[in-house]
C-alpha positions, -999 to 999 in steps of 0.1 A, spaced: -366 418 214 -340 438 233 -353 432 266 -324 428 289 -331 399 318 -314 404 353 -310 372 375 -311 395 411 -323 426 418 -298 455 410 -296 474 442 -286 439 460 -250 450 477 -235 423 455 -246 438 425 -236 466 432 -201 467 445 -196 443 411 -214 472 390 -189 497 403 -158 481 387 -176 481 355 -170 514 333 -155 546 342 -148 549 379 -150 580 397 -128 594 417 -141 615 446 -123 649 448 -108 651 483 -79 664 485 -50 644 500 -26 652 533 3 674 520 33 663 524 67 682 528 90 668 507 119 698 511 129 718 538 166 740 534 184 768 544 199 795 515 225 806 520 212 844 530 194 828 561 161 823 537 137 786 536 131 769 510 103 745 508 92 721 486 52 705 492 30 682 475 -7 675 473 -21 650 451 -5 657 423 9 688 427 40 701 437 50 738 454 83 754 455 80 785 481 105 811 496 104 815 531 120 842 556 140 834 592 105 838 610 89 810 583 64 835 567 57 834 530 81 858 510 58 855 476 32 826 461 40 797 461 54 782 425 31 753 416 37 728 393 11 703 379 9 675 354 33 642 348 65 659 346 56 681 381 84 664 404 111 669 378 106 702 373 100 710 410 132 697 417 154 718 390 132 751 402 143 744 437 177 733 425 182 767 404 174 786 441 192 770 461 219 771 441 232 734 444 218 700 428 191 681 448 194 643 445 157 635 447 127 642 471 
C-alpha cells in the first residue's frame, strides 16, 4: 500500500505556508534598489562610480556633466566586491579602503 494519508486538507493556509519551507524555495526574480556604493573625482575632472544590484557590482566612467563615457564594467559572482574595488582602485589611481 503506498497510499499517503493527510490529516487536513492541503490548500488550508497552514498547510501551506508550512509546505513552502519544505524543499527548494524559490526565489522570485525582482530585481533589488541599486545602491551607490562609490562616487569620486579623477584627477582630470572625470567621475567614477561604483553601483550594485543584487549581486552585481558596476564600475563606470563618467564626464563633468555626469554622462556615461563607455559601458559600465560589471562584475558578478562571490568574489564581485573584491574585484570591483581593485578595478576602481587601478582608475583612480589610489587604494580604496572598502565600499
Amino acid at each position: 500500500m503506498s497510499q499517503r494519508m493527510t490529516l487536513r486538507k492541503s490548500n488550508s493556509p497552514r498547510v501551506e505556508r508550512t509546505k513552502r519551507r519544505i524543499g527548494q524555495s524559490r526565489v522570485t526574480a525582482r530585481p533589488m534598489p541599486c545602491r551607490i556604493h562609490l562616487r569620486a573625482y579623477m584627477p582630470d575632472g572625470n567621475l567614477i562610480g561604483v553601483a550594485q544590484t543584487n549581486d552585481r557590482f558596476m564600475v563606470a566612467l563618467f564626464d563633468q556633466n555626469e554622462r556615461a563615457l563607455g559601458a559600465p564594467q560589471v562584475f558578478t559572482g562571490g568574489s564581485a566586491r573584491s574585484l570591483a574595488r581593485a578595478h576602481a582602485s587601478k582608475l583612480l589611481g589610489r587604494k580604496i579602503a572598502s565600499f
